[in-house]
LUMKEMAR-473345 format. One record per residue: residue in three letters; x, y, z of N, C-alpha, C, O, CB in turn; residue number from 1. Coordinates in nm, 3 decimals. Atoms other than C-alpha are relative to their C-alpha. Glycine has a CB too. Layout:
<domis>
   rest        nx        ny        nz       cax       cay       caz        cx        cy        cz        ox        oy        oz       cbx       cby       cbz    nr
    ALA         X         Y         Z         X         Y         Z         X         Y         Z         X         Y         Z         X         Y         Z   NUM
...
</domis>
This chain:
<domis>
   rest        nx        ny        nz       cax       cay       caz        cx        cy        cz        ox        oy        oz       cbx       cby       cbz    nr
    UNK    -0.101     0.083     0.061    -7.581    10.348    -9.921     0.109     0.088    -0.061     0.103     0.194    -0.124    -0.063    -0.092    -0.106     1
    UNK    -0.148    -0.102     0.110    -7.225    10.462   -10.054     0.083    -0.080    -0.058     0.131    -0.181    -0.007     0.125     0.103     0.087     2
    UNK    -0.063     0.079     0.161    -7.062    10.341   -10.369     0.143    -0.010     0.049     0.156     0.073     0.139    -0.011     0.111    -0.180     3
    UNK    -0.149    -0.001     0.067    -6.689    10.285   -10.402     0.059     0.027    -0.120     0.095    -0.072    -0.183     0.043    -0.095     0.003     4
    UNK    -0.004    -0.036     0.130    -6.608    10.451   -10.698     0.141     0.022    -0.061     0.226     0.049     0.024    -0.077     0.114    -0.012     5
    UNK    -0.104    -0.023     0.047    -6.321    10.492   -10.932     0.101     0.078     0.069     0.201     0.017     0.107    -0.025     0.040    -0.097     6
    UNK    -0.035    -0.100    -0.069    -6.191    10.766   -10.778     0.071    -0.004     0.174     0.171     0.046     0.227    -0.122     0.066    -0.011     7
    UNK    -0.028     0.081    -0.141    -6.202    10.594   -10.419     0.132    -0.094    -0.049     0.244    -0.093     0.001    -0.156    -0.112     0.059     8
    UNK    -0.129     0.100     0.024    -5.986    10.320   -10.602     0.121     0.020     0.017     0.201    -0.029     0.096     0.014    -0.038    -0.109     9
    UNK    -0.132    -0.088    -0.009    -5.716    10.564   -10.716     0.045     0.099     0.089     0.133     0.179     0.058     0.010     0.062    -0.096    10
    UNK    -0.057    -0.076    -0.137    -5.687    10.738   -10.349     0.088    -0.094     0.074     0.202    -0.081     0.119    -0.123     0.048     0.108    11
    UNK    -0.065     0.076    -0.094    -5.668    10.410   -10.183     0.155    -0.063    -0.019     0.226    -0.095     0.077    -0.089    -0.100     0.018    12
    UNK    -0.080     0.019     0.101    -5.391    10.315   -10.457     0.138     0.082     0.027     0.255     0.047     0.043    -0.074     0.038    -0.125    13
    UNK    -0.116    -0.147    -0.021    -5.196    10.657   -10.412     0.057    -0.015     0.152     0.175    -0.005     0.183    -0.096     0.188    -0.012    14
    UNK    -0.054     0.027    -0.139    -5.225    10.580   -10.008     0.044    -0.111     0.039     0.017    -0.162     0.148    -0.077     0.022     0.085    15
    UNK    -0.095     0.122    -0.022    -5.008    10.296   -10.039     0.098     0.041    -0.092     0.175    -0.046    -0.132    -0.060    -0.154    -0.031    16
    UNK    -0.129    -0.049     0.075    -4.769    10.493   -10.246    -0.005    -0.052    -0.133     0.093    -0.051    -0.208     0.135    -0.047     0.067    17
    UNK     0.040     0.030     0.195    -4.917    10.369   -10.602    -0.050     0.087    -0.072    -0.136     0.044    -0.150    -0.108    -0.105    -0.043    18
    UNK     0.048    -0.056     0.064    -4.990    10.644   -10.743     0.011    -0.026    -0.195    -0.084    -0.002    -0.270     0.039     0.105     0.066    19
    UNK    -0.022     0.022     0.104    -4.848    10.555   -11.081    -0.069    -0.139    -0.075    -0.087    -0.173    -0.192     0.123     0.012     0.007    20
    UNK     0.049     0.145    -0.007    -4.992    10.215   -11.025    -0.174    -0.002     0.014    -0.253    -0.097     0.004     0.080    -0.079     0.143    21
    UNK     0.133     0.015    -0.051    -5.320    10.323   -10.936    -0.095     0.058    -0.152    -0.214     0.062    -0.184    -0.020     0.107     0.164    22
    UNK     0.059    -0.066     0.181    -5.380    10.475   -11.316     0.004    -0.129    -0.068    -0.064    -0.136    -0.170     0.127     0.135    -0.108    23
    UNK     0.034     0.088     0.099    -5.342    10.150   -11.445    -0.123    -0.097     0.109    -0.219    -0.143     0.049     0.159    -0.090    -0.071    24
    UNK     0.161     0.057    -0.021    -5.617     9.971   -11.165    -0.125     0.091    -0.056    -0.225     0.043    -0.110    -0.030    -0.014     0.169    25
    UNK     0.118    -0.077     0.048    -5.841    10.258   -11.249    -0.009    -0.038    -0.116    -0.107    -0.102    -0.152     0.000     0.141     0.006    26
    UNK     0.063     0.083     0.134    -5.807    10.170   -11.588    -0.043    -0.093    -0.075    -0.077    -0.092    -0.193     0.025    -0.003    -0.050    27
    UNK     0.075     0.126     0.041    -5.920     9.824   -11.586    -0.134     0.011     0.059    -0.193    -0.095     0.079     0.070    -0.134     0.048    28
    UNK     0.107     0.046     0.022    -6.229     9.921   -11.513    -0.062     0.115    -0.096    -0.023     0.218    -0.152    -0.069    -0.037     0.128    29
    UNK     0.103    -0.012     0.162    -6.494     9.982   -11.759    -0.042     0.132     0.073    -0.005     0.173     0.183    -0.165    -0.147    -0.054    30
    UNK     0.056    -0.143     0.013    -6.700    10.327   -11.810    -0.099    -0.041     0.137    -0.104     0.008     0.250    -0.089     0.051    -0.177    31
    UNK     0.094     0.008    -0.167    -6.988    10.135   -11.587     0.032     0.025     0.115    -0.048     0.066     0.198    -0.040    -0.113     0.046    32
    UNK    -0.057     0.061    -0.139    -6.765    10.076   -11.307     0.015    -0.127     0.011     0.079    -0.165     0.110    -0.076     0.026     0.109    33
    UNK    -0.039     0.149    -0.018    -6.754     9.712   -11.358     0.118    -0.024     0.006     0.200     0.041    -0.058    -0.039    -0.082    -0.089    34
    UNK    -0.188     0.025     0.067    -6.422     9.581   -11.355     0.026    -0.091    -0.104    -0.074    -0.158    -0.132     0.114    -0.069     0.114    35
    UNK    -0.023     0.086     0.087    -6.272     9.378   -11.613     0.046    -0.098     0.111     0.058    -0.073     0.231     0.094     0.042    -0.119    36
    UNK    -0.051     0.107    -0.045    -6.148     9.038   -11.532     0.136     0.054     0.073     0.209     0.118    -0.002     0.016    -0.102    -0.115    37
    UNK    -0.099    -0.016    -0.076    -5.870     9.094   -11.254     0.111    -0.076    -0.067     0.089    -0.184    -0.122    -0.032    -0.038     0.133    38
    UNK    -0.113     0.053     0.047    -5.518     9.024   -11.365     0.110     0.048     0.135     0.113     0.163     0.179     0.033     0.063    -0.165    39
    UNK    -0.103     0.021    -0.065    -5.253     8.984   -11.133     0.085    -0.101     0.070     0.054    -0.214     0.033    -0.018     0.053     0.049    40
    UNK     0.017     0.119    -0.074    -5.066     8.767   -10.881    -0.131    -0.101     0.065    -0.133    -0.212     0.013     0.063     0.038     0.086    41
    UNK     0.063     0.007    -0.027    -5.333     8.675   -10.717    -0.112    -0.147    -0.063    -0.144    -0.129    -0.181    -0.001     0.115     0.001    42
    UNK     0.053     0.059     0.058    -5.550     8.351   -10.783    -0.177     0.046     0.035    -0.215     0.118     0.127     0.062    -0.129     0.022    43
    UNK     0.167    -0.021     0.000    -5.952     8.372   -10.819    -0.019    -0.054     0.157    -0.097     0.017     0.220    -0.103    -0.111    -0.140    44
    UNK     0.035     0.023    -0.155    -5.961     8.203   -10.446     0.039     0.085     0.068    -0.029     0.124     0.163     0.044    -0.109     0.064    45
    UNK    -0.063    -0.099    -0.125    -5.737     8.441   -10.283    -0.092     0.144    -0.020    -0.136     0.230     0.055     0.202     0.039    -0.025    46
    UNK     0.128    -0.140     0.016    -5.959     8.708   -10.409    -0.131    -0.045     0.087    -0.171    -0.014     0.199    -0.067     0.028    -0.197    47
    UNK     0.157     0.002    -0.070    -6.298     8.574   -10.352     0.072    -0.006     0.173    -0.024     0.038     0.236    -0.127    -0.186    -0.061    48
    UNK     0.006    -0.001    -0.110    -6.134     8.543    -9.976     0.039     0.110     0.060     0.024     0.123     0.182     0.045    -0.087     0.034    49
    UNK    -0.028    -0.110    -0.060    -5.989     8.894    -9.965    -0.155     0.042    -0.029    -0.189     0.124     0.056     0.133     0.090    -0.055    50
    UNK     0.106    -0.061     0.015    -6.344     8.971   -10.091    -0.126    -0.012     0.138    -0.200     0.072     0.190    -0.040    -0.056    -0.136    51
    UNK     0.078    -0.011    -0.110    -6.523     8.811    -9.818     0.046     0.074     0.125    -0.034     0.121     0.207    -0.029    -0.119     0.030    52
    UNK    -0.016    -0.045    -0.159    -6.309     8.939    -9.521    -0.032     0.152    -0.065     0.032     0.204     0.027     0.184    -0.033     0.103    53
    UNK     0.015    -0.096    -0.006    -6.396     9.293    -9.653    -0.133     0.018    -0.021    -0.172     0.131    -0.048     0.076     0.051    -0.058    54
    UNK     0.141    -0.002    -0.024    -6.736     9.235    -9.644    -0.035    -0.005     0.120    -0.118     0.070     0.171    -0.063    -0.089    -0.056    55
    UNK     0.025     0.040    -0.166    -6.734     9.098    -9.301     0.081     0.174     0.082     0.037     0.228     0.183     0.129    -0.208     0.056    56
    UNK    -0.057    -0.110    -0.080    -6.505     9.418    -9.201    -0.031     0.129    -0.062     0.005     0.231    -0.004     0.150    -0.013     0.016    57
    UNK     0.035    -0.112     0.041    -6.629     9.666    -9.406    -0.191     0.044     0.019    -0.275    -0.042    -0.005     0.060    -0.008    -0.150    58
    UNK     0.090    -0.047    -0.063    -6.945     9.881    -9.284    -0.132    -0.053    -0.143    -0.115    -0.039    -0.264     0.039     0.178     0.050    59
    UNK     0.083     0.023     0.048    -7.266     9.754    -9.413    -0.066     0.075    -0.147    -0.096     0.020    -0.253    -0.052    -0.002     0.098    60
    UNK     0.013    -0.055     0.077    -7.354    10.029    -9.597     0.094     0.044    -0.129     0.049     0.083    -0.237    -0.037     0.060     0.061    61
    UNK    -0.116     0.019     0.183    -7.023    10.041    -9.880    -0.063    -0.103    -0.072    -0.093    -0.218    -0.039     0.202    -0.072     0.012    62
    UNK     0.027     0.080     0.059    -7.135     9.949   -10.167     0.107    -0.015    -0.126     0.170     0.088    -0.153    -0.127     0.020    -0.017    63
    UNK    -0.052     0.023     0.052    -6.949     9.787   -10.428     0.171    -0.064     0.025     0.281    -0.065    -0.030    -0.039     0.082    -0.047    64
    UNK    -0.161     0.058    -0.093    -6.678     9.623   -10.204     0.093    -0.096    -0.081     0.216    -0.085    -0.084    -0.039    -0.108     0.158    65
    UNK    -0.071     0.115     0.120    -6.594     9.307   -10.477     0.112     0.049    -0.031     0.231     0.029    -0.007    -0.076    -0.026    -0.147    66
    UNK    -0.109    -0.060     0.162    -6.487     9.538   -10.770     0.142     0.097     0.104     0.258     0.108     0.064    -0.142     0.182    -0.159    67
    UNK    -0.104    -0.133    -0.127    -6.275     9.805   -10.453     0.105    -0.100    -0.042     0.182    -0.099    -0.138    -0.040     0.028     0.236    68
    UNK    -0.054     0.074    -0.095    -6.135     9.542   -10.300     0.087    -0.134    -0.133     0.195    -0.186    -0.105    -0.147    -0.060     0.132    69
    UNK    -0.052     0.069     0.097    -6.057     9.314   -10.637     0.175     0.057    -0.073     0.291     0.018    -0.066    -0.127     0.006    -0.103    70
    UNK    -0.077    -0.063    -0.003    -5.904     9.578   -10.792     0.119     0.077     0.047     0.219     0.106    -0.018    -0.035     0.012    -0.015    71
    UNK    -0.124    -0.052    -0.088    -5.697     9.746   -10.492     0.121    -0.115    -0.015     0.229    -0.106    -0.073    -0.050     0.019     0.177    72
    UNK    -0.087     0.107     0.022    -5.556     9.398   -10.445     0.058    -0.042    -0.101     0.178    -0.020    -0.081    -0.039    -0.082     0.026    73
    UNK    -0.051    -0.014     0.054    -5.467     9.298   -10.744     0.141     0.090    -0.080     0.250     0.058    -0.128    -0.069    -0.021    -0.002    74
    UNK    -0.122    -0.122     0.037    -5.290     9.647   -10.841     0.114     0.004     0.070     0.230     0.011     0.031    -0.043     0.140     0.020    75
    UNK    -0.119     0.032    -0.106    -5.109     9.612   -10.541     0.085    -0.060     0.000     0.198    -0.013    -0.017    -0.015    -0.038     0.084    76
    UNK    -0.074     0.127     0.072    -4.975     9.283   -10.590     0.068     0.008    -0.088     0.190    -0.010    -0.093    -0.063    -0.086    -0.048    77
    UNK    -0.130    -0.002     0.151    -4.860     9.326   -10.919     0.131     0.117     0.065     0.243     0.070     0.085    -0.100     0.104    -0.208    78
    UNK    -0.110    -0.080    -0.013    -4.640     9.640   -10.818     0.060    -0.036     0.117     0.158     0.035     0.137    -0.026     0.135    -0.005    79
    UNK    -0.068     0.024    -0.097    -4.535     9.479   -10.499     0.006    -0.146     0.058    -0.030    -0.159     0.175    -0.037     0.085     0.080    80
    UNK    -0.016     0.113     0.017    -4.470     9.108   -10.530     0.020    -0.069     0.173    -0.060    -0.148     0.224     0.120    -0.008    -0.110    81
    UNK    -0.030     0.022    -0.111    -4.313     9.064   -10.189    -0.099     0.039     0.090    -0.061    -0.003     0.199     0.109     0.047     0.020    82
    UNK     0.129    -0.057    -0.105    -4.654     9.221    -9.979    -0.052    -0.140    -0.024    -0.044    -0.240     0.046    -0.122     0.159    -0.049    83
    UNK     0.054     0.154     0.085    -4.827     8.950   -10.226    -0.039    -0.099     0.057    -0.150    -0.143     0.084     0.091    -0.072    -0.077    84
    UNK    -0.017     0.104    -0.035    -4.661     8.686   -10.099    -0.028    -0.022     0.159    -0.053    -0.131     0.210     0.115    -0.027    -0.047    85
    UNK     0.072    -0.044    -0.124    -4.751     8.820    -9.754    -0.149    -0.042     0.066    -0.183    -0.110     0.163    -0.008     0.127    -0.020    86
    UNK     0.134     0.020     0.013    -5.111     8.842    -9.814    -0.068    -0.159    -0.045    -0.185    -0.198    -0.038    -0.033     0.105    -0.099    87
    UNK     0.051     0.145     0.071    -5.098     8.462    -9.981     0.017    -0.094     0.129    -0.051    -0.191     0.163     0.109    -0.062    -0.152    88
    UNK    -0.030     0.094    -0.165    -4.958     8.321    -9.638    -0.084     0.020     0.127    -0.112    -0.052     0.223     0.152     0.039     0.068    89
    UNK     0.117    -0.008    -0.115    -5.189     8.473    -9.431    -0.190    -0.052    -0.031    -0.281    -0.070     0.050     0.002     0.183     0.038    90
    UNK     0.117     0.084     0.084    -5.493     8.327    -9.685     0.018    -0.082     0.061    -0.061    -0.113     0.150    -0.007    -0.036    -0.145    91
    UNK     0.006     0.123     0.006    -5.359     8.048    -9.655    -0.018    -0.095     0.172    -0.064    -0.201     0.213     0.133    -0.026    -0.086    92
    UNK     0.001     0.004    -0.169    -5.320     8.050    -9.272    -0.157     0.003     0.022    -0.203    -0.089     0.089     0.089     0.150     0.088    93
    UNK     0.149     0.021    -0.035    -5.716     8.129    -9.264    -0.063    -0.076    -0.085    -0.186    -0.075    -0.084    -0.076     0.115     0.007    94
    UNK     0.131     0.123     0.095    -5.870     7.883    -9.495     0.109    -0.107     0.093     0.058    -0.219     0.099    -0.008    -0.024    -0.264    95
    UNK    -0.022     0.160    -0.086    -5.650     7.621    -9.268    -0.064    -0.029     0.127    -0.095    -0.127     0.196     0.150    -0.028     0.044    96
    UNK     0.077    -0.002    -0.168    -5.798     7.732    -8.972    -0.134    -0.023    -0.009    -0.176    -0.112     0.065     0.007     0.149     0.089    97
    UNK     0.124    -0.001     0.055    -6.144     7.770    -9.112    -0.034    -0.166    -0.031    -0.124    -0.223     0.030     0.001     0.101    -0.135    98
    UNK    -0.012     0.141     0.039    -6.068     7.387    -9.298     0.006    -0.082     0.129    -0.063    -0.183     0.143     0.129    -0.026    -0.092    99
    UNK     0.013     0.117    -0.094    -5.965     7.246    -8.950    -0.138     0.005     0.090    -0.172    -0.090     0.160     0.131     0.000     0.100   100
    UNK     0.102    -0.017    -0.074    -6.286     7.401    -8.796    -0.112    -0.070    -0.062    -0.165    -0.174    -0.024    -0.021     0.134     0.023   101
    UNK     0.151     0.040     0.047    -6.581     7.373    -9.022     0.041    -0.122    -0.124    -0.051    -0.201    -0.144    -0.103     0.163    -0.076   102
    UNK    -0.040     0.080     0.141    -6.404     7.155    -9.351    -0.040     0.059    -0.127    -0.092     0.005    -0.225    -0.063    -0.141    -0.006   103
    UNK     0.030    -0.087     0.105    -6.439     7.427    -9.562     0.085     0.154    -0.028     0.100     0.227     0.070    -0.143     0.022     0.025   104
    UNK    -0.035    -0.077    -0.024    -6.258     7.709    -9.716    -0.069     0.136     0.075    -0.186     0.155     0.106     0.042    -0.006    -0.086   105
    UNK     0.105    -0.182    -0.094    -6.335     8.097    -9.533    -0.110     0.049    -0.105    -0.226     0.087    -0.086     0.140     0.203     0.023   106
    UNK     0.064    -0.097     0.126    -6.437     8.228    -9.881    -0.145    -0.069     0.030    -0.252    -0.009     0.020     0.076    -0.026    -0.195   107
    UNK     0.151     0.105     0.056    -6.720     7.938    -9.875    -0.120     0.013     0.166    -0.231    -0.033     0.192     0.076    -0.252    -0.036   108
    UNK     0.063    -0.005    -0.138    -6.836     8.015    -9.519    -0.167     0.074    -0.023    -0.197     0.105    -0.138     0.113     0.105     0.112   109
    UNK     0.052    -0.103    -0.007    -7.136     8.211    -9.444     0.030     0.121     0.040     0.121     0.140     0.120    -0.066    -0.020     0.036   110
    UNK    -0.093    -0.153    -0.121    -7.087     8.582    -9.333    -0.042     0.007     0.136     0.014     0.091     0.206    -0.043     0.187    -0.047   111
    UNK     0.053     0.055    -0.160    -7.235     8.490    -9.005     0.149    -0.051     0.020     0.237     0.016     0.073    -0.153    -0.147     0.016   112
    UNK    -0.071     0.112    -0.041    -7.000     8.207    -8.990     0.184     0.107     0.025     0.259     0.119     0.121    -0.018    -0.155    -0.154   113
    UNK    -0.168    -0.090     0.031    -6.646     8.458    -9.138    -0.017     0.032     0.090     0.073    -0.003     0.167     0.052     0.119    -0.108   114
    UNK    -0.041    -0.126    -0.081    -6.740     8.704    -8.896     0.021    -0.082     0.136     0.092    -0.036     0.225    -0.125     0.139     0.007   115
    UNK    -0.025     0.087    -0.125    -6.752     8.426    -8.624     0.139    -0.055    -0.004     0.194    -0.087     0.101    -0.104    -0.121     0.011   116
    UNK    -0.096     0.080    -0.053    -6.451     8.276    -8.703     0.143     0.061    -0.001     0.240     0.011     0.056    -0.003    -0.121    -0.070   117
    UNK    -0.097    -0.084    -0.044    -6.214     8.568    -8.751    -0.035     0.094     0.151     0.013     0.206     0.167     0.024     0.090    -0.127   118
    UNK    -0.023    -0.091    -0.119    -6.303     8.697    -8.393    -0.020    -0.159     0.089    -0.010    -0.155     0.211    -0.133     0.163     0.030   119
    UNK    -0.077     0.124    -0.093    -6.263     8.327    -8.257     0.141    -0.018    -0.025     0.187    -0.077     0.073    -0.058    -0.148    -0.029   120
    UNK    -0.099     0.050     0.018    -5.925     8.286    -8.393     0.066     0.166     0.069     0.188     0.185     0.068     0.024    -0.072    -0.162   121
    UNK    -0.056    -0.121    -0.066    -5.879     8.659    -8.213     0.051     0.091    -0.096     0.130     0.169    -0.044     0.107    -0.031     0.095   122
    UNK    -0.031    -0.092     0.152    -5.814     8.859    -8.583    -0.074     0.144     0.078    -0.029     0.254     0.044    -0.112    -0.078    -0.193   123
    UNK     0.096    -0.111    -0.027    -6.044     9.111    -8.424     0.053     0.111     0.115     0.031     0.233     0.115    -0.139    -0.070     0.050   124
    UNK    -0.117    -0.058    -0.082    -5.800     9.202    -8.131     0.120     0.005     0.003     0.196     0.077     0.069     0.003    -0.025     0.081   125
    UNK    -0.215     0.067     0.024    -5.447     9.061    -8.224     0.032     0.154    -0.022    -0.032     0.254    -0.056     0.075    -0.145    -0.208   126
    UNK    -0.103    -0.151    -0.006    -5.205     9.341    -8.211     0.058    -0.039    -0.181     0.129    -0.131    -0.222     0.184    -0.004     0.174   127
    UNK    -0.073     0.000     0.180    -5.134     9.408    -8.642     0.159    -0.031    -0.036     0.231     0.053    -0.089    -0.013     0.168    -0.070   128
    UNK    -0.177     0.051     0.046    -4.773     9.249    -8.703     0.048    -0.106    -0.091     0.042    -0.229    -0.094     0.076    -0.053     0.118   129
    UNK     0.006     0.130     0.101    -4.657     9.156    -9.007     0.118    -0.120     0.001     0.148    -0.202    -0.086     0.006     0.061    -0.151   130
    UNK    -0.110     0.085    -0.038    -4.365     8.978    -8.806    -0.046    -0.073     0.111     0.029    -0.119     0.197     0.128     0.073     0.031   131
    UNK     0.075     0.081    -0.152    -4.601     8.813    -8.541    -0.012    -0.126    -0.037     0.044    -0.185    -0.129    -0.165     0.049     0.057   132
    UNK     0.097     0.093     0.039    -4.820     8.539    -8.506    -0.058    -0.071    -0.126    -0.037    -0.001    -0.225    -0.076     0.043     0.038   133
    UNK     0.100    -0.005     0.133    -5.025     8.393    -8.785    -0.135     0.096     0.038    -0.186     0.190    -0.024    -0.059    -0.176    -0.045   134
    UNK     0.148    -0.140    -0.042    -5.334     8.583    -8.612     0.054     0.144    -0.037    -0.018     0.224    -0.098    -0.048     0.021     0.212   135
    UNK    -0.014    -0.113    -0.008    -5.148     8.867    -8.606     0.011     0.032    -0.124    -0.072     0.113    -0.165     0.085     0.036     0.076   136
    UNK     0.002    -0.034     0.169    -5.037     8.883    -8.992    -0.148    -0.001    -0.032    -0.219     0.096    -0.057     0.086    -0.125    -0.108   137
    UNK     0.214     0.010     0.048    -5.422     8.776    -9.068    -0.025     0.178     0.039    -0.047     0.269    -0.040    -0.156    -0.159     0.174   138
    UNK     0.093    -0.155    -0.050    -5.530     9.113    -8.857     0.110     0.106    -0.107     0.049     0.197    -0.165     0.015     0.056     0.244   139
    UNK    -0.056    -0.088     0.061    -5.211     9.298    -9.052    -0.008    -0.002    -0.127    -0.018     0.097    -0.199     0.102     0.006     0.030   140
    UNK    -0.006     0.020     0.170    -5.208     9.154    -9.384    -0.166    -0.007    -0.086    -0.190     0.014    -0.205     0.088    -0.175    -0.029   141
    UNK     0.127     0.004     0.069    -5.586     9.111    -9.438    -0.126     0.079     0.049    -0.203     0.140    -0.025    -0.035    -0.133    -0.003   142
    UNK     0.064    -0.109    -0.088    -5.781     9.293    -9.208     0.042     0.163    -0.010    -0.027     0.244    -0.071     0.030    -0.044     0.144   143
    UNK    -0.083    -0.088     0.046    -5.556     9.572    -9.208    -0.041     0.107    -0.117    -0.109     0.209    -0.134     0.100    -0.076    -0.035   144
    UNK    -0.022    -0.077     0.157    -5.482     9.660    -9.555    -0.142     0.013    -0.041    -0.169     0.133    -0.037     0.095    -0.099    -0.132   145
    UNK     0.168     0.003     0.040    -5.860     9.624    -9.661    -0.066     0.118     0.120    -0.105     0.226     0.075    -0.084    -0.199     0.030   146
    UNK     0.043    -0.157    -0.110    -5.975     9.886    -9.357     0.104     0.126    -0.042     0.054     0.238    -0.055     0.038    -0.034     0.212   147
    UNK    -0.095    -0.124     0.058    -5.680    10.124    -9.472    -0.039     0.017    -0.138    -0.059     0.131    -0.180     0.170    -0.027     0.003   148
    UNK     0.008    -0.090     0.130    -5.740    10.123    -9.821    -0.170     0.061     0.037    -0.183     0.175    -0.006     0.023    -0.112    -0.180   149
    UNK     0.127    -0.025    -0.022    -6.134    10.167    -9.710     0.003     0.154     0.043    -0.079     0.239     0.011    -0.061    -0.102     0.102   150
    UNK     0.032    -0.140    -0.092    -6.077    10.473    -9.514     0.115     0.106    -0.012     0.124     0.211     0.052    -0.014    -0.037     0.173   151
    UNK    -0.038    -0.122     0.049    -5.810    10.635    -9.703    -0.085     0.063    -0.154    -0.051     0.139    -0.245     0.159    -0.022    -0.020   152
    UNK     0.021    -0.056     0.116    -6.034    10.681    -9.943    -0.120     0.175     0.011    -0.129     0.237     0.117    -0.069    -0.145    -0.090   153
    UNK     0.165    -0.096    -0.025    -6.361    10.976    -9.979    -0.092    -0.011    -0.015    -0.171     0.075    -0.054    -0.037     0.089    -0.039   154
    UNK     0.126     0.055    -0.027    -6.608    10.761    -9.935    -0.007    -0.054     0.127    -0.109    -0.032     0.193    -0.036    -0.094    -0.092   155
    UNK    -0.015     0.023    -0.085    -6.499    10.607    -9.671     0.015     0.072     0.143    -0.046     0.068     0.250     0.055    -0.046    -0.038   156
    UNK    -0.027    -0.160    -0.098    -6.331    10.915    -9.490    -0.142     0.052     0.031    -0.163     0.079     0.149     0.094     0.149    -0.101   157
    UNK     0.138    -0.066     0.004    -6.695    11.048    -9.536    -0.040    -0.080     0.166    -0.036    -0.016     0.271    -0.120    -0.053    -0.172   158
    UNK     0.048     0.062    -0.093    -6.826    10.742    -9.286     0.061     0.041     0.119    -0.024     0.062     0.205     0.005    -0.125    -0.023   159
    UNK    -0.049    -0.040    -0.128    -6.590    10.844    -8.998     0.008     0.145     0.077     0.019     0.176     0.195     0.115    -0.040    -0.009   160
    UNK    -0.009    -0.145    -0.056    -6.587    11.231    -9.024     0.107     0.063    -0.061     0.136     0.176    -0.021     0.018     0.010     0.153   161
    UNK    -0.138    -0.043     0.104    -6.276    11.285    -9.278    -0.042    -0.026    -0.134     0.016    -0.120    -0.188     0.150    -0.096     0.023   162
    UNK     0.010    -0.004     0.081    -6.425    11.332    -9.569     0.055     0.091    -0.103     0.022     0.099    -0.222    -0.076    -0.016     0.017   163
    UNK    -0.097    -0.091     0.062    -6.193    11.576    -9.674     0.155    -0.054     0.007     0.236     0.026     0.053    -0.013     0.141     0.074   164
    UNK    -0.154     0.062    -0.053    -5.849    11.369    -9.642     0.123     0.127    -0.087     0.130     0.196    -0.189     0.030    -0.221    -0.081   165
    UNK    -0.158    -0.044     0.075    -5.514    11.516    -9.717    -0.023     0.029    -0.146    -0.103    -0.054    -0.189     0.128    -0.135     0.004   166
    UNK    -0.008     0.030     0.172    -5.495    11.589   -10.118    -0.103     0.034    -0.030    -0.095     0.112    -0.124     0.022    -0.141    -0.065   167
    UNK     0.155    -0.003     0.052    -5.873    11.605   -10.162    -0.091     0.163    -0.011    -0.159     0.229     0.068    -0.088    -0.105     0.123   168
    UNK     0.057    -0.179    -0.047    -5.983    11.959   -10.242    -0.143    -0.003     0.033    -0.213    -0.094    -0.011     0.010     0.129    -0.141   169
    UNK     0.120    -0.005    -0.047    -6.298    12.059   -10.084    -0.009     0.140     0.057     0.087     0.216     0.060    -0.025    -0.110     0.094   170
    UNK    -0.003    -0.150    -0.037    -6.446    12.383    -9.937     0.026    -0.009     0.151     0.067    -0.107     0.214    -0.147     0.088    -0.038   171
    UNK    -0.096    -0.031    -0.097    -6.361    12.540    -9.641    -0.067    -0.009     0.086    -0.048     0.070     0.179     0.070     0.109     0.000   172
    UNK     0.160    -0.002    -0.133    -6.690    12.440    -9.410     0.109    -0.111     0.097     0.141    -0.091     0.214    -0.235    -0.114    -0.080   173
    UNK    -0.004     0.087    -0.105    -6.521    12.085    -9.324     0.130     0.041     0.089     0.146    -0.009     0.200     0.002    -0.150    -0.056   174
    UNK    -0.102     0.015    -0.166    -6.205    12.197    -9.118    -0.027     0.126     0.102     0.023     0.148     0.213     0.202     0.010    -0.034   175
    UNK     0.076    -0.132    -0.115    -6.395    12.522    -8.971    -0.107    -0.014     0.070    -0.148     0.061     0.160    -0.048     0.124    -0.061   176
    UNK     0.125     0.035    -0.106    -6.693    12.340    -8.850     0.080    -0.114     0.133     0.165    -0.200     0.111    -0.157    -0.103    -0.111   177
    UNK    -0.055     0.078    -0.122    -6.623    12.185    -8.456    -0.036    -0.133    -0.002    -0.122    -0.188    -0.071    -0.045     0.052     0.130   178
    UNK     0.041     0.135     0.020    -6.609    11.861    -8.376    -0.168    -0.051    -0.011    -0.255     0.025     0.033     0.066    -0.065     0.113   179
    UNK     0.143     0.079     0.070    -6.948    11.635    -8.500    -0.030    -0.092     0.098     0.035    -0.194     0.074     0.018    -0.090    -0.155   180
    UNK     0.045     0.138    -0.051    -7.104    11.390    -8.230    -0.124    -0.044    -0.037    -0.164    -0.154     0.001    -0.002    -0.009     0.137   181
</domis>
């Protein structure tokens, strides 16, 4: 199992160009790691539904995806209002699709069910455009951003074989050892 930790927060934060922004998500959360109550645009549904699609798209083993994924979003949002409103239209685009399918929002689905119904509505292949489709924003605006902040971070990087990203000091084994299969 691998945590998401503070630290992960304020990479993924910085790799969306928040670095200044990413000192104040880190600092809403507590010493535990819990987070405090989320503050931002953002309502408690649009969360719990960015929370589930990063469960459904994020690798089994991350742990602590909620508080990541609460926090990233939120921070985000606040410093960039116009993404926001991005991310609220493409919600809203999948809990309609979800509503005309099963009569229920995505958030409320099972994860069986999410992961079934973002690769029926084609989220899973759509080409990422946040000037496309509604599928396609869904795969850019929610899919997307939630796998990027995941894997710019060094926990994530770790899972693919970049656990040393850009910025991240480390010793000098990982870019002198050959490729890993």
């Amino acid at each position: 199992q691998m945590e998401l930790s503070r630290r992960d927060l304020a990479k993924a934060l910085g790799a969306v160009g928040l670095g200044v922004g990413a000192g104040v998500g880190v600092q809403q959360l507590r010493e535990d790691g819990e987070a405090e109550p989320p503050s931002g645009p953002f309502e408690e549904t649009d969360l719990a539904t960015l929370v589930a699609v990063g469960r459904i798209v994020y690798p089994s083993e991350i742990e602590g995806v909620e508080s990541f994924v609460r926090r990233f979003a939120q921070t985000r949002a606040s410093a960039r209002p116009d993404h926001a409103r991005e991310v609220t239209a493409a919600i809203e685009y999948l809990n309609t699709y979800s509503e005309t399918l099963d009569d229920t929002p995505f958030r409320a689905l099972s994860p069986d069910r999410q992961a079934a119904m973002l690769q029926q509505m084609g989220a899973d292949t759509a080409d990422p455009d946040p000037d496309g489709s509604d599928v396609e924003r869904v795969r850019y605006y929610l899919v997307n951003d939630l796998l990027f902040a995941l894997y710019s971070t060094p926990t994530g990087g770790e899972l693919v074989g970049t656990e040393n990203p850009m910025g991240h000091p480390g010793g000098t084994q990982s870019y002198q050892r050959g490729p890993q299969t």
